[in-house]
C-alpha positions in Angstrom: 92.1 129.2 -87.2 90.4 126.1 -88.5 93.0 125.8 -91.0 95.9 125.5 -88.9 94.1 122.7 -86.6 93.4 120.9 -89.4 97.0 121.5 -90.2 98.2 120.3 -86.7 95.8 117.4 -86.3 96.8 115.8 -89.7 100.6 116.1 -88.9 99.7 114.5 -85.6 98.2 111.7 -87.6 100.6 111.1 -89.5 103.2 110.7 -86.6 100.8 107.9 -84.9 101.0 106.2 -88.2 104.7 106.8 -88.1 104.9 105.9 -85.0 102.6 102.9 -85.0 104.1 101.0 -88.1 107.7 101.4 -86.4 106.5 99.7 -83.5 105.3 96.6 -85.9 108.0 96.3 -87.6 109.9 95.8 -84.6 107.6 93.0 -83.3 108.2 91.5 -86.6 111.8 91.1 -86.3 112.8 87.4 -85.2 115.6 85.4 -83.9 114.7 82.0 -85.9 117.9 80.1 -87.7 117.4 78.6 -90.9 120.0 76.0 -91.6 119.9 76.0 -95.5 122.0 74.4 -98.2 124.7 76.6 -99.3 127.8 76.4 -102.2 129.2 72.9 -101.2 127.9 72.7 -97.8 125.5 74.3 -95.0 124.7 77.8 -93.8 122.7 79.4 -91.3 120.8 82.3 -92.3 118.6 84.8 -89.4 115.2 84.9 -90.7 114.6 87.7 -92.5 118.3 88.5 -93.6 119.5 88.1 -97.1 123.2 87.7 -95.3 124.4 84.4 -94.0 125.2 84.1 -90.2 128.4 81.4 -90.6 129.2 78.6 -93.3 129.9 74.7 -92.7 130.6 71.6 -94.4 128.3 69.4 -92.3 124.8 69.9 -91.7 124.8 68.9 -88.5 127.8 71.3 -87.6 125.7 74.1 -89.1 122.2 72.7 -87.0 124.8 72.7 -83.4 125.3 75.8 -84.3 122.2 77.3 -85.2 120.4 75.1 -82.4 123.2 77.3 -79.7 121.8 80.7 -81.0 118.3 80.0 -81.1 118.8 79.2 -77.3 120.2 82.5 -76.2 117.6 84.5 -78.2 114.6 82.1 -77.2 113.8 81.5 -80.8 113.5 78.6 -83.7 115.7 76.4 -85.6 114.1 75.8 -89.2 116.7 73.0 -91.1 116.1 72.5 -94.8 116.3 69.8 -96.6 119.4 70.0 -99.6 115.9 70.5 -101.6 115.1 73.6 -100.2 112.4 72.2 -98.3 111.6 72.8 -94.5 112.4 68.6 -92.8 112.0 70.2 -89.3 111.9 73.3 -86.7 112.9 72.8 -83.4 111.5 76.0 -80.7 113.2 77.5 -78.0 111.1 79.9 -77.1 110.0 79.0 -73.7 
């Protein structure tokens, strides 16, 4: 009998783990638009995402654009400099 209770209370374990980390990662995801130097021109990228949202000549095309979603999910606008470097972040959030 004490076997299978240990059995059971480990696997029940293991789900809150499961469980637990899922809920994290979810909290981690964010809406903040990085407008970063791309090919020739501009891109904005979601945080976290290796694919680009849209594409532009202008950086300031690509920042009106970025600053638009960042209003409808209540998030950040990170522009880079052509360097790589951050030159600003603009919040949303409230």
């Amino acid at each position: 009998m004490s076997k299978t209770k240990s059995w059971l209370r480990t696997l029940i374990d293991l789900l809150e783990v499961l469980f637990n980390s899922s809920q994290r990662s979810k909290r981690g995801r964010t809406w903040h638009q990085h407008v970063v130097p791309y090919e020739e021109g501009w891109a904005i990228r979601r945080e976290g995402n290796q694919r680009i949202t849209s594409k532009h000549r202008k950086q300031s095309t690509a920042i009106r654009k970025a600053k638009s979603l960042a209003r409808k999910y209540k998030a950040d606008v990170i522009i880079h400099r052509a360097s790589g470097g951050i030159r600003e972040r603009i919040s949303y959030d409230d």
